[in-house]
LUMLUMDO-290238 format. One record per residue: x, y, z of N, C-alpha, C, O, CB in turn; residue in one letter. Coordinates in steps of 0.2 Angstrom, whole numbers, plus 5000, padded with zeros to 4 digits. Glycine has a CB too. Layout:
REM residues N
XYZXYZXYZXYZXYZA...
REM end
This chain:
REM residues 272
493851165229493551225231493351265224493651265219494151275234X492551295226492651335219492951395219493151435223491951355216X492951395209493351455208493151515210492551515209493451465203X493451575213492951625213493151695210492751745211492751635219X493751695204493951715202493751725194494251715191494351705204X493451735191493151755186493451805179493451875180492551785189X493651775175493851805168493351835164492851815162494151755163X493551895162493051915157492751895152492251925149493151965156X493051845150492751825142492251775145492051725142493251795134X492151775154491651725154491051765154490551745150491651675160X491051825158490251835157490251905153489751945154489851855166X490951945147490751985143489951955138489951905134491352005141X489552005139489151995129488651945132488251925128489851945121X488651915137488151875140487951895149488151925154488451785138X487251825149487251865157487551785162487351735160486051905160X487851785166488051725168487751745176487651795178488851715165X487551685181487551685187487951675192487951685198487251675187X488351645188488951595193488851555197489251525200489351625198X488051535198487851485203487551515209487451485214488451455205X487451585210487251635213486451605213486151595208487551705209X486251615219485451595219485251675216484951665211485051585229X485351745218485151805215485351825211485051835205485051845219X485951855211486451875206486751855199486951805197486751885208X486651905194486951885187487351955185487352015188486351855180X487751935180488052015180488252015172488251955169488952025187X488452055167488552065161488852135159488552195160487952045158X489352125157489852185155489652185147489552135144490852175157X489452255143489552265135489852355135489752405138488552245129X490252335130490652395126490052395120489852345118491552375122X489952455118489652455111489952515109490052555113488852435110X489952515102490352555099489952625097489352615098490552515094X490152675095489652755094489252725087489352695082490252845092X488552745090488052695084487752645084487152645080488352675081X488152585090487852525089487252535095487252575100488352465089X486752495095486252455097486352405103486852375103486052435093X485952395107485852325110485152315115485052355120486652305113X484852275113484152265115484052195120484252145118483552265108X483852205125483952165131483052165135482652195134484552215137X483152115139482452095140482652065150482952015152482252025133X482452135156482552105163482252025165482551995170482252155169X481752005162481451955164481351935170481351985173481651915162X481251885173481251885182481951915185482151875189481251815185X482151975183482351995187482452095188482152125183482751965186X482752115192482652175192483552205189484052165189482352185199X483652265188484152275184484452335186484052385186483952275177X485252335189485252425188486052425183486552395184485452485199X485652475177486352465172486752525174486652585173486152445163X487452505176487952565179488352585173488752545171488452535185X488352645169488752675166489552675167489752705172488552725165X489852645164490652645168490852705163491352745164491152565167X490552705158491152735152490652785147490252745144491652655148X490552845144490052865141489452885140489252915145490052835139X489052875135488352925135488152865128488452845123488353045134X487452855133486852815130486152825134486052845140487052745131X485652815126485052815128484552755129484652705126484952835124X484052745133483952705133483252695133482952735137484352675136X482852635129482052655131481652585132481852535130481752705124X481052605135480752545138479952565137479752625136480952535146X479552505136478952525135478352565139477852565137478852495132X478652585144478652655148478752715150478452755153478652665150X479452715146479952785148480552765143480652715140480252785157X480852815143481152825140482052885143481952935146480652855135X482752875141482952925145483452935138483752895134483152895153X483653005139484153025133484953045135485253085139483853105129X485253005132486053035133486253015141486653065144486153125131X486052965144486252955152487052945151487252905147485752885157X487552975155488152955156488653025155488453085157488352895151X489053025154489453055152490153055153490553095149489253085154X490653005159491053025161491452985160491352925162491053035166X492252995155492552955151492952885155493452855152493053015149X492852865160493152795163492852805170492552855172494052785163X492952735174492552735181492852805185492552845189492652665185X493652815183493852875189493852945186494152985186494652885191X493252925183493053025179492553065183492553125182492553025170X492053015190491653055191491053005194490952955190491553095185X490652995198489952965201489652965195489852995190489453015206X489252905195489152865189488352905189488152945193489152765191X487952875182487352885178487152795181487552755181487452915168X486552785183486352705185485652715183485452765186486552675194X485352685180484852655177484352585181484352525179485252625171X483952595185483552545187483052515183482652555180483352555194X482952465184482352455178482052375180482452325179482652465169X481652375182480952325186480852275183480752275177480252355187X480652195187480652155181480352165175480052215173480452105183X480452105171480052105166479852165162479252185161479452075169X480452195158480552255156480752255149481052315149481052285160X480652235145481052235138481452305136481052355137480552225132X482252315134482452385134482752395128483052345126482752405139X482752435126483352455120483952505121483852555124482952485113X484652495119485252545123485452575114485452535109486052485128X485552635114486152665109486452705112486252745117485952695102X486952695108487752705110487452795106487252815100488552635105X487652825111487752885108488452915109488552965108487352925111X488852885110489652875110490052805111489652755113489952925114X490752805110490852735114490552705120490552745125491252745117X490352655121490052665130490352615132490752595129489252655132X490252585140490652555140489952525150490152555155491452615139X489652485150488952465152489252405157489652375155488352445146X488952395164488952365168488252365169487952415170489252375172X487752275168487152245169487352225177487852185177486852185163X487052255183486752195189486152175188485652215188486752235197X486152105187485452085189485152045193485552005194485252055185X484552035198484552025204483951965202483751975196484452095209X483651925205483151895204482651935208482751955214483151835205X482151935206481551985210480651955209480351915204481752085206X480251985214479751965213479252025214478652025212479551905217X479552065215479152145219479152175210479552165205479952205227X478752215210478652275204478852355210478552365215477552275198X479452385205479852435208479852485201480052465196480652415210X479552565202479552595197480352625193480852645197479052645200X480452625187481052605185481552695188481152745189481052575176X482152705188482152745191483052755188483452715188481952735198X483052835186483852855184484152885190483852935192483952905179X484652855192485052885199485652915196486052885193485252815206X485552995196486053035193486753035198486853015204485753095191X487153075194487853085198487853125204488353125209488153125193X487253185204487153205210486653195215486453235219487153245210X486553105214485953085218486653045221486553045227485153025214X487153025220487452975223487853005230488153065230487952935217X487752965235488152985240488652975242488552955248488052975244X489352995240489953005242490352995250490353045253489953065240X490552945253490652935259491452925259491652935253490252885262X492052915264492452915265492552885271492552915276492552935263X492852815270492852745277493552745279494052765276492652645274X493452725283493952695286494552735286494452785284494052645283X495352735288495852785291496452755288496452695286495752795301X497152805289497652775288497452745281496952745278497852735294X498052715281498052665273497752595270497852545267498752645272X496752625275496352595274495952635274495452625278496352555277X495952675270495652765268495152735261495552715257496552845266X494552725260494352725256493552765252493252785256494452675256X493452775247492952805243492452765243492652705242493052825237X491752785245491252715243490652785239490752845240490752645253X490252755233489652805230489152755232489152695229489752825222X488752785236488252725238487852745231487652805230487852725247X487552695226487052705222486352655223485852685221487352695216X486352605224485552565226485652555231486152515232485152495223X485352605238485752595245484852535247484352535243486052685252X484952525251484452495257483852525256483352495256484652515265X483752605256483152645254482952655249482352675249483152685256X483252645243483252645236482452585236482452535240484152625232X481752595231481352555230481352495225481152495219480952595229X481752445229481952385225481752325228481452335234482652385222X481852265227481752215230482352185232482252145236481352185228X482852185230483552155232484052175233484352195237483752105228X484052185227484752225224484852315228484552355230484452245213X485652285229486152335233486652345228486852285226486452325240X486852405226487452415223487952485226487652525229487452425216X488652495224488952535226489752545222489852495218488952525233X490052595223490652585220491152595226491052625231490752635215X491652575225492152585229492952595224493052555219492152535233X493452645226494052665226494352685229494452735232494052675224X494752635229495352625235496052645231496252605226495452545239X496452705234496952735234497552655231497452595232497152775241X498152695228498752635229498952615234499152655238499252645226X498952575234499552535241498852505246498852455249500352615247X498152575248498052565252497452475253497252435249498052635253X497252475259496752415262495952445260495752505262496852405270X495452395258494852395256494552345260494852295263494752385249X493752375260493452295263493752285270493852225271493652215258X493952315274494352315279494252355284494252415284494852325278X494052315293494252245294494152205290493552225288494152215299X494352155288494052095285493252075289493152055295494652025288X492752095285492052085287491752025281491952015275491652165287X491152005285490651965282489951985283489852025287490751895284X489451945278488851965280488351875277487951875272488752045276X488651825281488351765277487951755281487551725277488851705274X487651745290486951755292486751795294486851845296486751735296X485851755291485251815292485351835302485051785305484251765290X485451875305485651905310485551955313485751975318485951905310X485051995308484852085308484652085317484352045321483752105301X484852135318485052215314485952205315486452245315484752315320X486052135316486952145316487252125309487752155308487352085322X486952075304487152065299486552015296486051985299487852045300X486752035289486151985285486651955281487251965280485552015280X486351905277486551855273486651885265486251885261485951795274X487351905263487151945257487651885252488151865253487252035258X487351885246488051855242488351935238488051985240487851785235X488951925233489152005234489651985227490051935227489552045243X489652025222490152025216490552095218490352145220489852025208X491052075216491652125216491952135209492552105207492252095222X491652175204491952195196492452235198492352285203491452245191X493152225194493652265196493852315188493852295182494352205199X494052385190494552425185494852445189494752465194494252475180X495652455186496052475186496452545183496252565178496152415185X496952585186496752645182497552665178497952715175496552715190X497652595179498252575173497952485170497652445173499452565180X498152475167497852395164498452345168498252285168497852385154X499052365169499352325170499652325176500252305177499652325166X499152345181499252325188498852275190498652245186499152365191X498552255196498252215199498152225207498652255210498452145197X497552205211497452205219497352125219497352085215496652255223X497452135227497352075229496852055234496752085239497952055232X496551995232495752005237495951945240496251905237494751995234X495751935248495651865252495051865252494651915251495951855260X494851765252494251765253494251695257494351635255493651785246X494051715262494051655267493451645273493251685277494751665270X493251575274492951585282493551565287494151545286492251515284X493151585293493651565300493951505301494551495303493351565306X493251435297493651385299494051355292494351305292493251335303X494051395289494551395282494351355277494751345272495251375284X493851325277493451295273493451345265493451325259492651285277X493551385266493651425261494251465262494151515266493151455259X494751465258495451525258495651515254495951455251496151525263X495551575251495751605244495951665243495551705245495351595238X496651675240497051735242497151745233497451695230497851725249X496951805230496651795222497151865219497151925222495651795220X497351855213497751905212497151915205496851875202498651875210X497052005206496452025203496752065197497152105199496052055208X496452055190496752105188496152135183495552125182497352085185X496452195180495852255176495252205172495452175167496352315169X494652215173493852195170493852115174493552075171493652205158X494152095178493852035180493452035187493352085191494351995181X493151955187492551975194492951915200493351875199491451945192X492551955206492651895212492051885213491651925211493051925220X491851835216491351815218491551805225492051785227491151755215X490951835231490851795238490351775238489951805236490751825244X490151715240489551675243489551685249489151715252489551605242X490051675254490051705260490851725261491251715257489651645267X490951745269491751715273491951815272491551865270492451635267X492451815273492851895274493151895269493551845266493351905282X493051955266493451975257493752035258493552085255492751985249X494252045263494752135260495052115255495052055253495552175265X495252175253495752185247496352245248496252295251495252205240X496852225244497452295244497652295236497752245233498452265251X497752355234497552385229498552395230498952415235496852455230X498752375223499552365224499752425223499352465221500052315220X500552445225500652535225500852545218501052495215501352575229X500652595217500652635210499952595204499952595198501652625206X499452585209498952575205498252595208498052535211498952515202X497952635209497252645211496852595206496852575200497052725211X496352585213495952515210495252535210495052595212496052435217X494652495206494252565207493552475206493552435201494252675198X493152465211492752385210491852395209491652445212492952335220X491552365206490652385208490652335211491052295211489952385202X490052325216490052305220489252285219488852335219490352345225X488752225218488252205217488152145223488652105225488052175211X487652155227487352125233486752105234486352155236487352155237X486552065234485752035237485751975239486051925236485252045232X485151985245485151905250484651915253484051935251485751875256X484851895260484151895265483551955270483151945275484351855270X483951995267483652075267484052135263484552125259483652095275X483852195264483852255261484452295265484252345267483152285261X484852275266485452285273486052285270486152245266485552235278X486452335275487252305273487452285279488052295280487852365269X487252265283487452255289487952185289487752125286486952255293X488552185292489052155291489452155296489452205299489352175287X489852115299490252085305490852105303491052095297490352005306X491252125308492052125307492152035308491751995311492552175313X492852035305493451985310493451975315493352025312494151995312X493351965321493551995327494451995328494652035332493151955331X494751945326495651965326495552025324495552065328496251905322X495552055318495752125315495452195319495752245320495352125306X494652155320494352215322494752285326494552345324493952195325X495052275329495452315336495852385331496152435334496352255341X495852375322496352405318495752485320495952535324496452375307X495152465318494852515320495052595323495052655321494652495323X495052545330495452595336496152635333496352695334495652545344X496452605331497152625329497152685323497652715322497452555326X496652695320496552745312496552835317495952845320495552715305X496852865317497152925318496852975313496453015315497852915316X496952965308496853025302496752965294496852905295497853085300X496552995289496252965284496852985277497153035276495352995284X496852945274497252965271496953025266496353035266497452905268X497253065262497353145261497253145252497153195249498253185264X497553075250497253075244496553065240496353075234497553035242X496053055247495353035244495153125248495453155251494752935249X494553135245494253105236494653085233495253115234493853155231X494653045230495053035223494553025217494752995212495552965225X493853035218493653065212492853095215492453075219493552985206X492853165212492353195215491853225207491953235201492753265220X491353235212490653265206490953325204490553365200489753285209X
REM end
């Protein structure tokens, strides 16, 4: 079976794909001061601030001091899109702390900063499957592939839940998406737990996740439960066979649905 669990010193400081027909992804810290100059190439790019304030310039535009908010649970992110074939330069105007999604692409998309109060704030699902999502490259966003979003899910409670999938082209009921799951954590020394399995189990993998590592789906149903006494906080990169998040429940789980009452009382758990 492949692995789908991912260490950070595989794809820190470089861009790796995992085998991903669209996706690549690359995490860099750089320090107050330093530099780093990057090139999208055939692909398209949204770089998500996790941590800090940086500038960045391209030889069309230019943007000053994007970021601000001291770790992912400080606040709706600063995100950076930028179109293939882009050559860019980053300074650190303080610590920073940078998440690259890169997508493969063929469309030219004018490049675009999605600020903190562009991002849309929702709250899913009920009971102690109560979660935060920031939608940031939704469906309508002008790109060719690439979807992203954040999600944070309370301690103890369920993410990604029912257990859903989205691995056939099937619009308007679901599309074919592959999907990274980056995780922080809001202690280092906790961890969630993701399943990732199909029905007929050709794939089951039940992955103990811990702070700056990735999951991969290629396809099959991926919840997660965020252990108690640690809120979990994941990015979320997506692209496949359309501009959709459309997605299947389980059908065993589905019925939890009906059962959610009230939502849990701790989300927001991070607001603008």
């Amino acid at each position: 079976m492949v692995d789908l669990l991912v260490r950070p010193e595989v794809f820190r400081d470089r861009i790796e794909s995992f085998g991903f027909e669209y996706l690549s992804f690359e995490v860099r810290k750089l320090a107050h001061g330093r530099k780093y100059d990057g090139e999208t190439g055939g692909n398209e790019l949204a770089m998500v601030v996790l941590g800090g304030i940086c500038s960045v310039k391209t030889p069309r535009a230019e943007w000053q001091r994007i970021g601000g908010r001291t770790s992912v649970f400080d606040g709706p992110p600063y995100t950076l899109y930028m179109p293939v074939a882009t050559p860019f330069a980053i300074s650190a105007d303080s610590d920073c702390d940078l998440a690259f999604c890169y997508c493969c692409a063929d469309q030219q998309h004018p490049a675009h900063l999605v600020t903190p109060d562009q991002v849309r704030i929702e709250i899913r699902g009920g009971g102690n499957a109560t979660r935060q999502i920031h939608h940031i490259l939704t469906p309508e966003f002008p790109a060719h592939r690439l979807l992203v979003v954040e999600v944070f899910t309370p301690a103890g409670n369920w993410s990604s839940y029912p257990p859903h999938k989205h691995d056939v082209h099937n619009p308007p009921a679901e599309v074919d998406l592959e999907e990274i799951y980056y995780y922080r954590l809001d202690r280092p020394e906790g961890y969630a737990v993701q399943k990732v399995y199909t029905k007929d189990r050709r794939i089951d993998h039940t992955l103990t996740v811990r702070d700056g590592e990735l999951v991969l789906i290629p396809e099959g149903y991926h919840p997660v439960v965020a252990a108690h006494g640690y809120n979990v906080y994941y990015l979320n990169a997506l692209a496949g066979s359309a501009r959709s998040m459309a997605a299947s429940d389980d059908p065993d789980y589905a019925w939890v649905r009906g059962a959610w009452r009230e939502q849990d009382p701790r989300l927001p758990m991070v607001k603008k």
